[in-house]
N, C-alpha and C positions, 0 to 999 in steps of 0.2 A: 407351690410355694408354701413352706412352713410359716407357722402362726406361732410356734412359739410354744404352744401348750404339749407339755408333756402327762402321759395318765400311766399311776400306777395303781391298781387293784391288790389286795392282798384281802383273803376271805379268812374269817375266825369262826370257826365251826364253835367254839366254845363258849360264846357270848349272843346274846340276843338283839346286843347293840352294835349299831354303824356309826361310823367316822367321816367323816369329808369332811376331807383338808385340801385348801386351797392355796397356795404359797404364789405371791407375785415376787417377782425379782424386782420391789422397788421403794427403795427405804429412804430414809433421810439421807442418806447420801446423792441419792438424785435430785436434792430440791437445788434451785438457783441459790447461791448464796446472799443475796438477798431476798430470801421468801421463802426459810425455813418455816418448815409445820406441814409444807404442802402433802406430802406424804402421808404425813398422820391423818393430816382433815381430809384426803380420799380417802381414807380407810372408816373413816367417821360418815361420810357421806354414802357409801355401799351400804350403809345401813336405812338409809330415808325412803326409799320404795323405787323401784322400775316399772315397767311399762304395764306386766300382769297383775305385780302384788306391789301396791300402794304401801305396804308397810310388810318389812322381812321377816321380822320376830313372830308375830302373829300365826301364820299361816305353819310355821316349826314348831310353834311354843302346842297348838293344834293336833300337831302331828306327836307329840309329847317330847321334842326336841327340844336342843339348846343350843346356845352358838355363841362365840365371843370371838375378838380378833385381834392381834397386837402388832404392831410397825416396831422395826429398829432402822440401824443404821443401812445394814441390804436388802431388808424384805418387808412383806407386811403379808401376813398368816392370817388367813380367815379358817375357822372348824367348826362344825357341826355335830352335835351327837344325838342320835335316835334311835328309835327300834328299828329293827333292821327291815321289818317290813312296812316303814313308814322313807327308806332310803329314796325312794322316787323323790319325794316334797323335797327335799335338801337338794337334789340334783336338777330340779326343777328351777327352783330357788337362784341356786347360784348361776344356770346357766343362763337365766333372766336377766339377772343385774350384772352380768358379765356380758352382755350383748347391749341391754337396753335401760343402763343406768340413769334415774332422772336425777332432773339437776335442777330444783330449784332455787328462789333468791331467802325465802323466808328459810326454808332446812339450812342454805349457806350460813345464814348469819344464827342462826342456831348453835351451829356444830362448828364452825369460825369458834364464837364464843365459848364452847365447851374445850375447844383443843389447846387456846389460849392459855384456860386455867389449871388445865391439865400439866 
């Protein structure tokens, strides 16, 4: 049974940096129409820490990486950029909070609060 996840690889022999981009199929158009934001504030909350790494930024910012991520109306874009021989930590990373995302109450009302104002 398919999961849904598609991988494309493309190598740049010309750069010393790596990409990974994670594109979900899931934007403000799939929130309930009563309980727009929902979209955004998942996309705010993949950033609060999973099961290995308590906090995402850290452990890339580490590896000399950086990462941001943006929701529209179909998708929400997570990327990463580092050296290319730091690519493992980004792939690590995501495939951590892509299985075993936490979900706290104080990060909720955090990141509730931030999406609000946003």
């Amino acid at each position: 049974m398919s999961n849904g996840l598609t991988v494309i690889a493309h190598e740049d022999q010309t750069t010393p940096m790596a990409a990974v981009n994670l594109l979900y199929r899931a934007g403000s158009k799939h929130d309930p129409v009563d309980r727009t934001g929902l979209a955004h504030l998942l996309e705010h909350m993949m950033f609060t820490g999973s099961k290995h790494a308590k906090d995402f930024d850290s452990p890339l910012q580490l590896a000399s990486g950086e990462n941001n991520a943006f929701t529209n109306k179909d998708i929400t874009n997570y990327y990463d950029i580092l050296p290319v021989g730091n690519l493992t930590t980004a792939l690590w990373l995501e495939s951590d909070r892509m299985r075993d995302l936490l979900f706290d109450k104080a990060s909720f009302k955090t990141q509730k609060k931030v999406v609000i104002e946003e």
